[in-house]
C-alpha positions in Angstrom: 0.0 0.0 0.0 1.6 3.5 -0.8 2.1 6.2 1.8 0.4 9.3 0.9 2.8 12.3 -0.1 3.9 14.5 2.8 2.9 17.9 2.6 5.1 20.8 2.9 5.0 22.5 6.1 5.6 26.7 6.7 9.3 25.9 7.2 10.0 23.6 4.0 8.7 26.2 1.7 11.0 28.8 0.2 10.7 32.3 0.9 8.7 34.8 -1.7 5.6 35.6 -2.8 3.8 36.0 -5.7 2.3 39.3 -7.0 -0.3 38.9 -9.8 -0.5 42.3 -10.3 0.7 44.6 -9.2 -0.8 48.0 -7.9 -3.9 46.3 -8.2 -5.1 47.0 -4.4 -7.3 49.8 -5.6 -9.8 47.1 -7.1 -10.7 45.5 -3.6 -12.8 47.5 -1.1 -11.3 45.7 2.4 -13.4 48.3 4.6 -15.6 45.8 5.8 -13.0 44.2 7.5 -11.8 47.1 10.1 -12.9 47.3 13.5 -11.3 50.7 13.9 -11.3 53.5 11.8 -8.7 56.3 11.3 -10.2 59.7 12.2 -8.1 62.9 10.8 -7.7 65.9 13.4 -7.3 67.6 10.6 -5.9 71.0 13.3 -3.5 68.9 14.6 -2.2 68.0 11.2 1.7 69.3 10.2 1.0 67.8 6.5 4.5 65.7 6.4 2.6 62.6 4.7 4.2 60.1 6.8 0.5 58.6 7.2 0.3 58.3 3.0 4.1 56.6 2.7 3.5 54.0 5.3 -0.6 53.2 4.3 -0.3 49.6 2.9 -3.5 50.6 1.1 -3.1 53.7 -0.4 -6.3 54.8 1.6 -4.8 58.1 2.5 -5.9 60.6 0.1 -3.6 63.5 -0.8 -4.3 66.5 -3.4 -2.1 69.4 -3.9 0.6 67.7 -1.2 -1.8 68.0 1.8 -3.6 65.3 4.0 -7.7 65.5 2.9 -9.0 61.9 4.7 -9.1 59.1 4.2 -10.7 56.2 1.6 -12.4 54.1 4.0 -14.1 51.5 1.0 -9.8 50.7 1.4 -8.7 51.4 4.7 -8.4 48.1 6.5 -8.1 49.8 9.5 -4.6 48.4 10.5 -3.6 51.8 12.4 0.0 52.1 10.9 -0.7 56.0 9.9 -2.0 56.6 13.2 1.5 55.4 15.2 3.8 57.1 12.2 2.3 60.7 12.8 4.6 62.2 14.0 2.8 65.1 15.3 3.1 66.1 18.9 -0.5 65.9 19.1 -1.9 63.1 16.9 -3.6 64.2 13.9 -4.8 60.7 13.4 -6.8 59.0 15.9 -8.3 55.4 16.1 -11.8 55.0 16.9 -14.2 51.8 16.9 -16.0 51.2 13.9 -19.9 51.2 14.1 -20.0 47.5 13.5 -23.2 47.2 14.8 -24.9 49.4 12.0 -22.1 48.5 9.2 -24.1 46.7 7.2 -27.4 48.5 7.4 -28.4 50.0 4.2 
């Protein structure tokens, strides 16, 4: 009787991924996924961009080299602008979601 095939475990698998396409993140809306959302202070804000280079999403939206908000149909919520402000008061602050009425429409 053969042995069934051993599967490869996290550590037998090379390291690298595997991009389809790339820049393609602006075709998925991951907002349903976030607990917390990013709120902009926008008086607190000193406009350096920090939250827009390190947003995995590009859910940060920018015209004219200033902060205006944020795209929440792509903000997963993660929080990673929020801790890179380096503001000395935060202009981004993390809030709960409303998850209880998210999906009324």
């Amino acid at each position: 009787m053969a042995t069934p095939a051993k599967k490869p475990g996290w550590r037998d698998i090379p390291i690298g991924g595997r991009i389809e396409e790339a820049g393609n993140a602006h075709k998925y809306h991951v907002g349903g996924w976030r607990i917390r959302r990013p709120v902009w202070v926008k008086e607190n804000c000193i406009h350096c961009l920090f939250c827009w280079v390190f947003c995995p999403d590009s859910a940060v939206e920018v015209h004219d080299g200033k902060m205006h908000g944020f795209d929440y149909n792509h903000c997963k919520g993660c929080g990673i602008c929020a801790q890179e402000c380096p503001a000395k008061d935060k202009a981004i602050e993390m809030r709960p979601e409303d998850v209880e009425n998210k999906f009324d429409n």
